[in-house]
C-alpha positions as CSV (number, residue, x, y, z in Angstrom):
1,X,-1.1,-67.7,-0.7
2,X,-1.9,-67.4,-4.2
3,X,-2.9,-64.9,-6.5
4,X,-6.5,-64.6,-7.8
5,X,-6.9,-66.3,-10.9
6,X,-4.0,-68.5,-11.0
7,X,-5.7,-71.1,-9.2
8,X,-8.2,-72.0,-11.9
9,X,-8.3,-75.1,-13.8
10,X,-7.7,-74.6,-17.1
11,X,-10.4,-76.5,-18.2
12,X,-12.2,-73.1,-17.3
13,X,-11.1,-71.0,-19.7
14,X,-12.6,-71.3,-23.4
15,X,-10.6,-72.0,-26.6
16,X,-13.2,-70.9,-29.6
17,X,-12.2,-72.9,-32.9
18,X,-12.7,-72.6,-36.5
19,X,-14.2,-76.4,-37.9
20,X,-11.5,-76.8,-40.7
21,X,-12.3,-78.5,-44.0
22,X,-10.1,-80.8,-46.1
23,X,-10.1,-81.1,-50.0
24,X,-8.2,-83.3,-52.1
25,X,-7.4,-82.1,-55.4
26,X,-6.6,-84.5,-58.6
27,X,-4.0,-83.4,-60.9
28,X,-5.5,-80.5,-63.7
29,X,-8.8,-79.6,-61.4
30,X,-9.7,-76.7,-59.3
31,X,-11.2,-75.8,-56.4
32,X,-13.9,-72.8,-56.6
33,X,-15.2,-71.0,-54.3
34,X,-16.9,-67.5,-53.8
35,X,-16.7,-65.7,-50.9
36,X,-20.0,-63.0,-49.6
37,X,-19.9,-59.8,-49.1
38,X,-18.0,-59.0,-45.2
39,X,-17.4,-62.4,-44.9
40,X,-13.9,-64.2,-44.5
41,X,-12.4,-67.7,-45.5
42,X,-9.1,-69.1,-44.8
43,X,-7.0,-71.6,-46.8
44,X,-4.1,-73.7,-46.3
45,X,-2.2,-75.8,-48.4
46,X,-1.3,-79.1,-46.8
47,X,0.4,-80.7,-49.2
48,X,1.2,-80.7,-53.2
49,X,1.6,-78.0,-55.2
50,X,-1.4,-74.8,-56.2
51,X,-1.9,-71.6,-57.8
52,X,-4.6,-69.0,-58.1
53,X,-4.6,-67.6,-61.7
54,X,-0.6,-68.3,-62.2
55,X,0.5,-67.6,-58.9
56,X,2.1,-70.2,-56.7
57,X,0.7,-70.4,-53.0
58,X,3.5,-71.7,-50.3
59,X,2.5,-75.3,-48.4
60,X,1.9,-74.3,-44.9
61,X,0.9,-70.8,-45.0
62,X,-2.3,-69.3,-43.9
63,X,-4.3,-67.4,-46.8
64,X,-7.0,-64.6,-45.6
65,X,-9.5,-64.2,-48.6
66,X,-12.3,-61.6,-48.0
67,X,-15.7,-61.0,-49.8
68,X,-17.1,-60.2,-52.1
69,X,-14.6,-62.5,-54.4
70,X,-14.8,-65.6,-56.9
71,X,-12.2,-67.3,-57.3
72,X,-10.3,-70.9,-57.8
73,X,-7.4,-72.8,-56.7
74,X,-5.8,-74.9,-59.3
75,X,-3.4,-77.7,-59.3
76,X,-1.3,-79.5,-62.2
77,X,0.3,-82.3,-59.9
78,X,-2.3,-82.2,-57.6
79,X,-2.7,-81.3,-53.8
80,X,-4.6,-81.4,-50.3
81,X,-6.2,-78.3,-49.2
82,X,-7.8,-76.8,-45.8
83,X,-10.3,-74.1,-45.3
84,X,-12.0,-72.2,-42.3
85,X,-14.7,-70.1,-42.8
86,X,-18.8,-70.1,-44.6
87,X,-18.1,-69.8,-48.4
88,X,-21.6,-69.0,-50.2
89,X,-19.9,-71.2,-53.1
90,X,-17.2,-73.8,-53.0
91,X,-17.3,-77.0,-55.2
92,X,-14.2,-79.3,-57.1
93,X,-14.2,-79.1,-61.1
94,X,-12.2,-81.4,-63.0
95,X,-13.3,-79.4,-66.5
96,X,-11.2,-76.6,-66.3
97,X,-9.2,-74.8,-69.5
98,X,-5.7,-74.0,-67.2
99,X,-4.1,-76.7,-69.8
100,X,-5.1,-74.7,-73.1
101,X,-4.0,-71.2,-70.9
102,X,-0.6,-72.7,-70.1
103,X,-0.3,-74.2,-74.7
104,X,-0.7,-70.1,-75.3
105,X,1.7,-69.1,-72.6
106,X,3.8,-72.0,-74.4
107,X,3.3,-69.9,-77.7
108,X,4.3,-66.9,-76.2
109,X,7.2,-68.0,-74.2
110,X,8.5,-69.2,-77.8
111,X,8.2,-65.7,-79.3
112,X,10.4,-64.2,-75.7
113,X,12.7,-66.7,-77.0
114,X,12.9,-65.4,-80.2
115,X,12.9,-62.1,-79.6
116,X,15.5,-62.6,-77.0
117,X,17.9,-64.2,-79.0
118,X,17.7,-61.9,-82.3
119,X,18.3,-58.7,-80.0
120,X,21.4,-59.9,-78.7
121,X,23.2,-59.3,-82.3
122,X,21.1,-55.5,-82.8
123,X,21.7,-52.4,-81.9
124,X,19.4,-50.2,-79.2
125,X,17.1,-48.9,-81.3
126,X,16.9,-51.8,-83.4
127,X,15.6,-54.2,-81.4
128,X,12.9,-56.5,-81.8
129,X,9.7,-56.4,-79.0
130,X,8.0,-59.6,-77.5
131,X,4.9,-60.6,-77.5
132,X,2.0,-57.6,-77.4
133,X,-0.9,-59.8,-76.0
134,X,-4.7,-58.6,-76.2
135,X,-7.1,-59.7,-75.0
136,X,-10.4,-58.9,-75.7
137,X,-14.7,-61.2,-75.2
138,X,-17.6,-60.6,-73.9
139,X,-18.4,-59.4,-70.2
140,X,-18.1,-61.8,-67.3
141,X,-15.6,-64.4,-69.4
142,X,-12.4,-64.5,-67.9
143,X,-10.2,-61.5,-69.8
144,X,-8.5,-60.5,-66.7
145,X,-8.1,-64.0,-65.2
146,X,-6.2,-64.7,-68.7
147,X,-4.4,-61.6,-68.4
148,X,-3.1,-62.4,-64.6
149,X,-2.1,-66.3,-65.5
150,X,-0.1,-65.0,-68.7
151,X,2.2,-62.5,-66.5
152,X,2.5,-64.9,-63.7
153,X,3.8,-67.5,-66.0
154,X,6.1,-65.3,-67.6
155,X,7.4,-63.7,-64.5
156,X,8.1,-67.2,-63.4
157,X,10.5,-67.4,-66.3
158,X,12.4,-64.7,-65.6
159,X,10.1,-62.1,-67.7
160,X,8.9,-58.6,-66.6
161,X,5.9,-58.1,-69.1
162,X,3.8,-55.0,-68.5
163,X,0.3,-56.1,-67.2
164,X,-1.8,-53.1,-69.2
165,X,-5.4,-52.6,-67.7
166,X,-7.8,-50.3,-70.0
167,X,-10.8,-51.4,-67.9
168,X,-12.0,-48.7,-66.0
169,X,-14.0,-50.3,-63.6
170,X,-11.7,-53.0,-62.8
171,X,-8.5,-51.0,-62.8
172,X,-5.2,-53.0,-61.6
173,X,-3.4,-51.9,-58.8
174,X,-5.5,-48.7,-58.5
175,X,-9.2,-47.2,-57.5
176,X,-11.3,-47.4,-60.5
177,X,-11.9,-45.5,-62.7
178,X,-8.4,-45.1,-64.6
179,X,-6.2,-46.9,-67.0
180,X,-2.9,-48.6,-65.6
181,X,0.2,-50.2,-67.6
182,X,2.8,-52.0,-64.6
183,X,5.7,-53.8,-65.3
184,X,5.2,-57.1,-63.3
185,X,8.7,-58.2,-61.9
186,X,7.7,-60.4,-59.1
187,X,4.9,-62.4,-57.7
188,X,1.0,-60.8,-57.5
189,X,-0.3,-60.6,-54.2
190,X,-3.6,-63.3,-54.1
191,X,-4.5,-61.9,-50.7
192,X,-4.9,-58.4,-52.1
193,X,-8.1,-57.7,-54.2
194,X,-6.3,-55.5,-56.1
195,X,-3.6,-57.5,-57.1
196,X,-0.9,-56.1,-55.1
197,X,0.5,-52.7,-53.8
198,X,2.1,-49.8,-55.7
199,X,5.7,-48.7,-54.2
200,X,4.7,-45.8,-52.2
201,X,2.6,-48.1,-50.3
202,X,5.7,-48.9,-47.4
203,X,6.9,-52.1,-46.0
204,X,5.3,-55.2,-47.7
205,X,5.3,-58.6,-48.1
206,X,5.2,-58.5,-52.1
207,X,7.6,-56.6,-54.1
208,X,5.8,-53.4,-54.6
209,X,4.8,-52.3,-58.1
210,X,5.2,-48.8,-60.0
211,X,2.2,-48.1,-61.9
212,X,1.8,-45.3,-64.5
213,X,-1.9,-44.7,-64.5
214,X,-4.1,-42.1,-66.8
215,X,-7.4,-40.6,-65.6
216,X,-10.8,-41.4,-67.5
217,X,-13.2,-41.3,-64.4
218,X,-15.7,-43.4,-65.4
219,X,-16.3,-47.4,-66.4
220,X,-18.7,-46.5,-69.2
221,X,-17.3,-45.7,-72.6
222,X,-20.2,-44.3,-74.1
223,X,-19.7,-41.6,-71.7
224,X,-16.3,-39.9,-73.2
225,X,-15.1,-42.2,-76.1
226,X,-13.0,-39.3,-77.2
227,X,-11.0,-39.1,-74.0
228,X,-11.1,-43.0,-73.3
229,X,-9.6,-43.5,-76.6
230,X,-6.7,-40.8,-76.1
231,X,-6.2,-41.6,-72.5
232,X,-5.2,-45.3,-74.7
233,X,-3.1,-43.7,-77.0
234,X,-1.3,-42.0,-74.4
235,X,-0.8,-44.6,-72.2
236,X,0.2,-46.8,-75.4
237,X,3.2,-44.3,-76.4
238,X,4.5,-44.9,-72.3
239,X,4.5,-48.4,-72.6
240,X,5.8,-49.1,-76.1
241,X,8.7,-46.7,-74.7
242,X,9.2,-48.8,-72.1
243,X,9.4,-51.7,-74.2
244,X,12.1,-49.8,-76.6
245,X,14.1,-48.3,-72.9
246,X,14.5,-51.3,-70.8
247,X,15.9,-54.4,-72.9
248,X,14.1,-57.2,-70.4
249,X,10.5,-55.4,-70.3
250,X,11.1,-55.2,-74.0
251,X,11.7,-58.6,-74.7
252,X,8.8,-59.6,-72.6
253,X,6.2,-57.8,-74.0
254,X,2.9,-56.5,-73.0
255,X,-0.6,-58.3,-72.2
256,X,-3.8,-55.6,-72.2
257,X,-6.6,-56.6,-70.5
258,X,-10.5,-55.3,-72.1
259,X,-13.9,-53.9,-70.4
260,X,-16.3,-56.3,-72.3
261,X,-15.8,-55.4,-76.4
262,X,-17.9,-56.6,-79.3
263,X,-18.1,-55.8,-82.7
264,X,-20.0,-52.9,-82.2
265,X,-16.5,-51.2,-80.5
266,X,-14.5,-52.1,-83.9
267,X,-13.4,-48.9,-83.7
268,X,-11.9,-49.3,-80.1
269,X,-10.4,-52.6,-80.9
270,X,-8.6,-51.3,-83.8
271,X,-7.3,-48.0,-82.1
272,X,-5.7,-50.1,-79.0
273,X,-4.3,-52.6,-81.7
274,X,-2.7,-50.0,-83.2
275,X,-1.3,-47.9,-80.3
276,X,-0.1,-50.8,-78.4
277,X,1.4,-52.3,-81.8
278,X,-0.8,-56.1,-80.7
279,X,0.8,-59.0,-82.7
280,X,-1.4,-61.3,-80.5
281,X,-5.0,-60.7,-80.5
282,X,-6.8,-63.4,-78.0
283,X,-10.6,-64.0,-78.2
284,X,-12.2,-65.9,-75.5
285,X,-14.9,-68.5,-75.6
286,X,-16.8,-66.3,-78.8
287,X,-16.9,-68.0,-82.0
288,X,-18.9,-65.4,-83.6
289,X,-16.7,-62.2,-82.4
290,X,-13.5,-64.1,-83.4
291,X,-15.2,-64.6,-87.0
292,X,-16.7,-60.8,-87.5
293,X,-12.8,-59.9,-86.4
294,X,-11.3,-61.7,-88.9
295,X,-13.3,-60.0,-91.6
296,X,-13.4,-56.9,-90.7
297,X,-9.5,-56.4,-89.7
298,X,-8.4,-58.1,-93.3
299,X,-10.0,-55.5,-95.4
300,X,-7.7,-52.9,-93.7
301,X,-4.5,-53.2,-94.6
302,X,-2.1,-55.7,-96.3
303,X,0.2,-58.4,-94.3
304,X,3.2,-56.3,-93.0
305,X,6.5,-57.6,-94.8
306,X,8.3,-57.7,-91.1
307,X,6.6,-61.1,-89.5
308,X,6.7,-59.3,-85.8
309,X,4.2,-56.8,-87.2
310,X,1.6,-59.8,-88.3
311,X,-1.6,-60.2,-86.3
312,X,-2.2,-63.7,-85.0
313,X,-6.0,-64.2,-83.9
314,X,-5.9,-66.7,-81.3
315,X,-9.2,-68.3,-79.8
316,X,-9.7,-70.1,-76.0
317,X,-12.4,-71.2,-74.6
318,X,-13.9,-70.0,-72.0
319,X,-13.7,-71.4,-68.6
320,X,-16.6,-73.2,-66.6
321,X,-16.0,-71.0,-63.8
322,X,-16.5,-67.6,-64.9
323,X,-20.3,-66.6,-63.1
324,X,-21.9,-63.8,-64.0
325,X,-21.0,-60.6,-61.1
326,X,-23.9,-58.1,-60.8
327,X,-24.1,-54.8,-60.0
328,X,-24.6,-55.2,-56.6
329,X,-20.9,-57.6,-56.7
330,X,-18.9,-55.1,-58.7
331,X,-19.9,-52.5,-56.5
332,X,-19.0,-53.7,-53.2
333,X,-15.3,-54.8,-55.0
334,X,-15.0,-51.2,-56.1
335,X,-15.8,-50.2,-52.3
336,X,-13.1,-52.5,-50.8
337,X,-10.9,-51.5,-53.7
338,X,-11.1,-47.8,-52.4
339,X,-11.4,-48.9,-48.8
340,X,-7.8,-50.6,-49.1
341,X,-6.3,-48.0,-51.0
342,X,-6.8,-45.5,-48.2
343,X,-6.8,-48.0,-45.2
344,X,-4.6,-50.8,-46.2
345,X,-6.0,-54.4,-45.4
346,X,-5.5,-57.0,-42.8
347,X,-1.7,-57.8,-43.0
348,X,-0.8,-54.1,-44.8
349,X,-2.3,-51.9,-42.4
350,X,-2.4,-48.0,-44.0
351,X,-3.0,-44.7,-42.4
352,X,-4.3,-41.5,-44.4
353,X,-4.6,-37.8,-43.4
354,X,-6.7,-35.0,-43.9
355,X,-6.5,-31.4,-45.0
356,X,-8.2,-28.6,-45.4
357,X,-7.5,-26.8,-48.1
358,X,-9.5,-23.5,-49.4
359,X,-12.1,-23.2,-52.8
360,X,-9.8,-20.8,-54.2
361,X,-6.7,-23.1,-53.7
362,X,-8.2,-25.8,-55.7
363,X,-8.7,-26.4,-59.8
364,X,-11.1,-28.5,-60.6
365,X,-11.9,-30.3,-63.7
366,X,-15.0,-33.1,-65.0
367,X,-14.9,-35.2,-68.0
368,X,-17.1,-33.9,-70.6
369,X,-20.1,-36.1,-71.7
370,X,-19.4,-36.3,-75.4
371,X,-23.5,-36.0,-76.1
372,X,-23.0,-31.9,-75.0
373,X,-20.3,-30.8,-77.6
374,X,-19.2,-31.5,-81.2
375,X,-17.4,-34.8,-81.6
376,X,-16.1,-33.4,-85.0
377,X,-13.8,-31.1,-82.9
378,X,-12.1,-33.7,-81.3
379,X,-8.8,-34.8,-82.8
380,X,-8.1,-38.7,-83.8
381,X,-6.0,-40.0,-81.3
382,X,-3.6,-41.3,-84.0
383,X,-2.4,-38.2,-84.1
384,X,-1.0,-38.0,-81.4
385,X,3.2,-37.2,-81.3
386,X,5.1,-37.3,-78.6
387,X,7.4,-34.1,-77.7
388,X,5.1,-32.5,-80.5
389,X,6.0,-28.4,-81.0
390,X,3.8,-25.4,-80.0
391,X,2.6,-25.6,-83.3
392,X,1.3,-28.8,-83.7
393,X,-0.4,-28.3,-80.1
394,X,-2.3,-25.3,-81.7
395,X,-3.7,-27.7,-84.0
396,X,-5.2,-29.5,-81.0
397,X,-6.2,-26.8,-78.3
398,X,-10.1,-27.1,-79.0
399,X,-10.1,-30.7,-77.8
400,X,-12.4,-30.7,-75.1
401,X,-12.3,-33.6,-72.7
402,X,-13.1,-31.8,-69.8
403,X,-14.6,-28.8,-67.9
404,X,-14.1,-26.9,-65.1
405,X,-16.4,-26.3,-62.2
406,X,-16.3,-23.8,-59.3
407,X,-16.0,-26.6,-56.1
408,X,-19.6,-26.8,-54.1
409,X,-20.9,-28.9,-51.1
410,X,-23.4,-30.7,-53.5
411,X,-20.9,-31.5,-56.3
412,X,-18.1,-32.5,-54.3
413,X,-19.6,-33.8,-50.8
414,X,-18.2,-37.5,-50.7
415,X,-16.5,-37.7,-54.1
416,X,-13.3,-39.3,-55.3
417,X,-11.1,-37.2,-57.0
418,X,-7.9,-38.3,-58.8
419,X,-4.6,-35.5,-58.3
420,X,-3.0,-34.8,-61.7
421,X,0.6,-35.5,-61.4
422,X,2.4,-31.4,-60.8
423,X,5.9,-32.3,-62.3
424,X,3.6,-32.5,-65.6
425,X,2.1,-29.4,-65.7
426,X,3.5,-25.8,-65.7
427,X,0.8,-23.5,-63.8
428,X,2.6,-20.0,-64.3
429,X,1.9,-19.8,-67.7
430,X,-1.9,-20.0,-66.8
431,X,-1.9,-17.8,-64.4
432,X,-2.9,-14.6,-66.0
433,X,-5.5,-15.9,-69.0
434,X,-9.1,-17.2,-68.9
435,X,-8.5,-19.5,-71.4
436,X,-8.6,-23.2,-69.9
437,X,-7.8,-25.0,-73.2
438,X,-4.1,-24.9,-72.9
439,X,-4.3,-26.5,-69.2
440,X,-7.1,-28.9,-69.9
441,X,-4.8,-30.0,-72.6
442,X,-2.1,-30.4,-70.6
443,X,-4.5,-32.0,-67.8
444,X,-5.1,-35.0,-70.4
445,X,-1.5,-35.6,-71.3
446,X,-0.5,-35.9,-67.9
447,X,-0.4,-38.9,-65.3
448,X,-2.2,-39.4,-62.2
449,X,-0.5,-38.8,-59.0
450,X,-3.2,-40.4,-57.0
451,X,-6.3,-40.1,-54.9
452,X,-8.0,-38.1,-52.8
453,X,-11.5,-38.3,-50.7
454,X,-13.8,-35.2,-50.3
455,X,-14.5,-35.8,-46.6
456,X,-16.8,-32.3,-46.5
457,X,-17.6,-29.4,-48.2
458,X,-18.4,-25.8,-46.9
459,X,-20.0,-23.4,-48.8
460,X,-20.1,-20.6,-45.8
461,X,-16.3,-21.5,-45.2
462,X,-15.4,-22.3,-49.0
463,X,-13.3,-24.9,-47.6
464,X,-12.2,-28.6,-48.7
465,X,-11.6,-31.3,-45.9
466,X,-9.8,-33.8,-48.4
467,X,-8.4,-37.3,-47.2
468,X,-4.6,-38.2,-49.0
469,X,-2.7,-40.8,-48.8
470,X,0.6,-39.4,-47.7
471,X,1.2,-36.8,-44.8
472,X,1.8,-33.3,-46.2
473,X,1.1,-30.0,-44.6
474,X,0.3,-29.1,-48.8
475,X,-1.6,-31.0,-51.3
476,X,0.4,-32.8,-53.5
477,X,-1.6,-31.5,-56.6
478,X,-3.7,-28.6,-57.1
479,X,-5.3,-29.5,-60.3
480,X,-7.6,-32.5,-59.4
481,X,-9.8,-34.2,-61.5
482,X,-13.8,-35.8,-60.7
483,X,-14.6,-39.3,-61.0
484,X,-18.4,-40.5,-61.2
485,X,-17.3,-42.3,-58.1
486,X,-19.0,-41.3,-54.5
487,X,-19.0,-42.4,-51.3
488,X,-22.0,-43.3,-49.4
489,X,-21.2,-41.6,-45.9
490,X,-17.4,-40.9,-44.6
491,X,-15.2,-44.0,-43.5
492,X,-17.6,-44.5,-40.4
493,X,-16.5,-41.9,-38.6
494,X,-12.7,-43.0,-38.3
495,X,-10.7,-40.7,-36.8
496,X,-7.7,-39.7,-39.2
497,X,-4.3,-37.3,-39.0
498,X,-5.1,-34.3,-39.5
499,X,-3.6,-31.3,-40.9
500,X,-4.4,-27.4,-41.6
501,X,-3.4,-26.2,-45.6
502,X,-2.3,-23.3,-45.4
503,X,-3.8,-20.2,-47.2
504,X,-0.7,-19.3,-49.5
505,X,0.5,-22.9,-49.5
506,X,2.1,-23.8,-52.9
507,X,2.7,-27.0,-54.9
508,X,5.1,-29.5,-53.1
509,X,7.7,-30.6,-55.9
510,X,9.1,-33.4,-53.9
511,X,6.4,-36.2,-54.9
512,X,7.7,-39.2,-57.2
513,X,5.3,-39.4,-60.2
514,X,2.9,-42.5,-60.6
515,X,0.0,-43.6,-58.3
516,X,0.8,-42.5,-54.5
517,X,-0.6,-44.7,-51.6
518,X,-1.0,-43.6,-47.7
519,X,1.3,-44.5,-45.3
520,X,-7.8,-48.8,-39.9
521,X,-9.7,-51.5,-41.5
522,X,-13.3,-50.2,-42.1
523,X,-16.6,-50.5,-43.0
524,X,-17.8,-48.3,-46.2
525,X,-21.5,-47.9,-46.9
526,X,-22.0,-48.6,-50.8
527,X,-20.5,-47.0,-53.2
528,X,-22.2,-45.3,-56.1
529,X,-21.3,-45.4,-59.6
530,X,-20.4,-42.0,-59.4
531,X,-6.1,-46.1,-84.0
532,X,-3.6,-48.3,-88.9
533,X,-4.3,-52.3,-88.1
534,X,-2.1,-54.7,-89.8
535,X,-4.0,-57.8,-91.5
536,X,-5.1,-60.7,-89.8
537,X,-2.4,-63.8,-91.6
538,X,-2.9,-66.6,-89.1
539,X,-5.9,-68.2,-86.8
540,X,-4.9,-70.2,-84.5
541,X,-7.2,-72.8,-81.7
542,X,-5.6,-74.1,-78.5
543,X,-6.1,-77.4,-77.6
544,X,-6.2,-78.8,-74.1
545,X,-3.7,-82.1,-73.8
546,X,-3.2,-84.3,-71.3
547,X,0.7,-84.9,-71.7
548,X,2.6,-81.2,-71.0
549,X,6.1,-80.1,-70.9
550,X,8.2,-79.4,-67.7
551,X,8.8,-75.3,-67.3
552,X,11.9,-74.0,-65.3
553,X,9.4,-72.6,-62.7
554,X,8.1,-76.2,-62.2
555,X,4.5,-75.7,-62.1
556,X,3.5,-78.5,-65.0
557,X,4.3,-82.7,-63.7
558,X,6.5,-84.8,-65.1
């Protein structure tokens, strides 16, 4: 007698499996490949040794890349390759510019050296700061590419440089819409659109990273150039403190990655120059831009008499496989972006709660367009001073980067909303005045906590139903801030945790400051768009060679 089923042949039963491809690379080419919307490849490396944008991948391990993305695998020794899946895009270069990328990591490595071995012999608050990288070209040309090579080389020689992101709609690490600055210890995360996960995030594969992040809320400039340029300053005076506070971020340094600059945005260039103290200015594959720099940043000030304060202009080219994104590409990244913040991806699987929370519980602030007010009112952002007294704060309280709304189903219905960090901010003394200056003040010089998802608005109930990351029967943030980025439709429907606010709930002290993440994969519907510069005293032009030096992390031949 036998059992019903165990008598079949296996033969019957059907074994569905992926065609595989296999790619050999040469030594110093790439493989590129770009990857639709919803769709999914997989990559393995057989053999050799291969990096995407600095990072090493292991022999023998799957890789799960999901659309939309373009990207490239690179080898310097060379290597064998298999892939599963229907990339829109995949070919084999042998022109790539990885070899003039690794001569300025070269250059840089040099100054960590430097820097390094002068601070051993100073005192604390004498010591010398490593390279401050920036880079800046036109849109669609590689600047954050660069910028993720140059901190994956240097963590692979035992560096912690701060990967600094003032592009809003490509924010590191984050949603957009904000400004980051992480100290990159370990290896990025290839898998992860993103770049990796922020330590609130859980249990991970990748050493988790601790972001401080500043709101701006949108990725156009033009918008609030006022508040994009402070938000800079501010997030300059954290990171150049954590360059002075923790001796091996300091002797790293700092690389800043753009939105698309020209010389139109002299002004920009030369404010983040200044407030992140750049020694290194990198121009990619734009003759023209590096030119117009050079002339306009000499006739500002004289050569500095201390050589770490010069200005080197440094020029790449630009590699063959940047491709122009449009809007419908950047928006479906942003989507994911979002997606995965609340819901985690494939191997990092998250789960978010909701709350409901009352209008009156709420404040809520937008970022002003600069067109409706006075620009003449707003301070310069070099004036900024940490610690400063009352005083000096008087000086500033007419700056107004934001405004505040009553909340309402059709200005909050499917909205992101970034949670301004509580430990920051000192409510009571706001309590019994009408006068928002003070708080919207204090709203700009504070952090972002994280973000939140307006699942539904009611007007009869005058009542929230907000998404968070983290389970709390409180929000971890009254004061939140709008973002010009909406959601389509809710997360299709997904059921979530729930849980009630309630009425008299306060502010829960007990959440670490920085960007906070949640503790099921799926589908969004589109996502709607919701200053002092020291002279220029050295150009400089990488150029690729064929014969390269032997690293300690072993990623150049022989």
């Amino acid at each position: 007698m036998s059992l019903p089923g165990l008598d079949q042949e296996a033969s019957s039963v059907a074994v569905v499996q992926e065609q595989s491809n296999t790619i050999t690379l040469k030594p110093n080419s790439e493989w590129r490949y770009e990857v639709s919307n919803d769709e999914t490849i997989k990559v393995k490396l057989i053999d050799g040794f291969a990096e995407i944008f600095g990072t090493e991948i292991s022999q023998n391990i799957e890789y799960t890349f999901r659309g939309p993305l373009k990207s490239c695998i690179f080898t310097y020794r060379g290597c064998k390759l298999q892939f599963s899946g229907d990339p829109s895009s995949e070919y084999v270069s042998e022109e790539t510019t990885m070899p003039i990328y690794f001569n300025l990591h070269t250059l840089l490595e040099e100054q960590r050296k430097y820097v390094t071995a002068q601070n051993l012999s100073r005192k604390p608050n004498d010591r010398l700061k490593g390279p401050r990288v920036l880079i800046i070209g036109s849109k669609d040309c590689g600047r954050t590419s660069l910028a993720r090579i140059l901190v994956s080389y240097a963590q692979k020689m035992d560096r912690q440089p701060l990967l600094v992101s003032l592009n809003p709609q490509e924010s590191a690490f984050t949603p957009p819409g904000v400004l980051t600055g992480t100290p990159i210890s370990e290896m990025l995360n290839v898998e992860n659109i993103n770049l990796g996960e922020t330590i609130t995030t859980g249990a991970s594969f990748y050493h988790q990273k601790q972001p401080i992040v500043k709101y701006y809320g949108s990725e156009s400039l033009e918008k609030n150039e006022p508040l994009y340029k402070y938000e800079v300053s501010r997030l300059g005076v954290s990171c150049l403190s954590r360059l002075e506070e923790d001796p091996i971020v300091g002797n790293s340094g700092l690389v800043v990655d753009t939105p698309p600059l020209s010389i139109k945005n002299l002004n920009i260039i030369e404010n983040i120059i200044s407030d992140f103290e750049i020694n290194v200015l990198v121009v990619i594959g734009n003759e023209r831009l590096s030119i117009d720099l050079k002339k306009k940043l000499t006739k500002l000030n004289n050569p500095p008499s201390d050589p770490s304060k010069k200005l080197n202009l440094v020029k790449v080219a630009k590699s063959g496989g940047c491709v122009e994104k449009d809007d419908s590409f950047i928006r479906s990244r942003q989507q994911r972006v979002i997606k995965e913040y609340f819901y985690g991806f494939d191997k990092i699987v998250l789960s978010p709660y909701t709350i409901t929370v009352a209008y009156n519980e709420v404040i809520l602030f937008q970022s002003t367009n600069t067109n409706e007010f006075d620009q003449s009112l707003i301070p310069s952002a070099d004036s900024f001073i940490p610690d400063s007294s009352n005083a000096d704060r008087k000086g500033r309280s007419t700056m107004n980067f934001f405004s505040r709304f009553e909340p309402s189903e059709s200005s909050l219905q499917h909205c992101i909303l970034t949670m301004v960090n509580p430990s920051q901010l000192d409510l009571q003394k706001y309590l019994y005045t009408k006068d928002d200056s003070g708080l919207m003040e204090d709203v700009a010089n504070s952090s972002v906590l994280g973000f939140a998802y307006v699942i539904g608005a009611d007007d009869s109930k005058e009542r929230l139903r907000i998404l968070i990351p983290q389970p709390s029967k409180q929000l971890p943030s009254k004061v939140l801030i709008l973002t010009d980025y909406r959601l389509a439709s809710y997360f299709g429907g997904r059921s979530v945790n729930s849980v009630e606010m309630p009425s008299s709930g306060s502010l829960s002290p007990d959440v670490a400051p920085g960007s906070i993440k949640p503790s099921k994969k799926v589908s969004l519907n589109s996502c709607q768009r919701v200053d002092q510069v020291p002279r220029l005293t050295k150009i400089v032009e990488l150029k690729s060679c064929k014969n390269h030096h032997k690293t300690e992390a072993g990623i150049l031949p022989e």
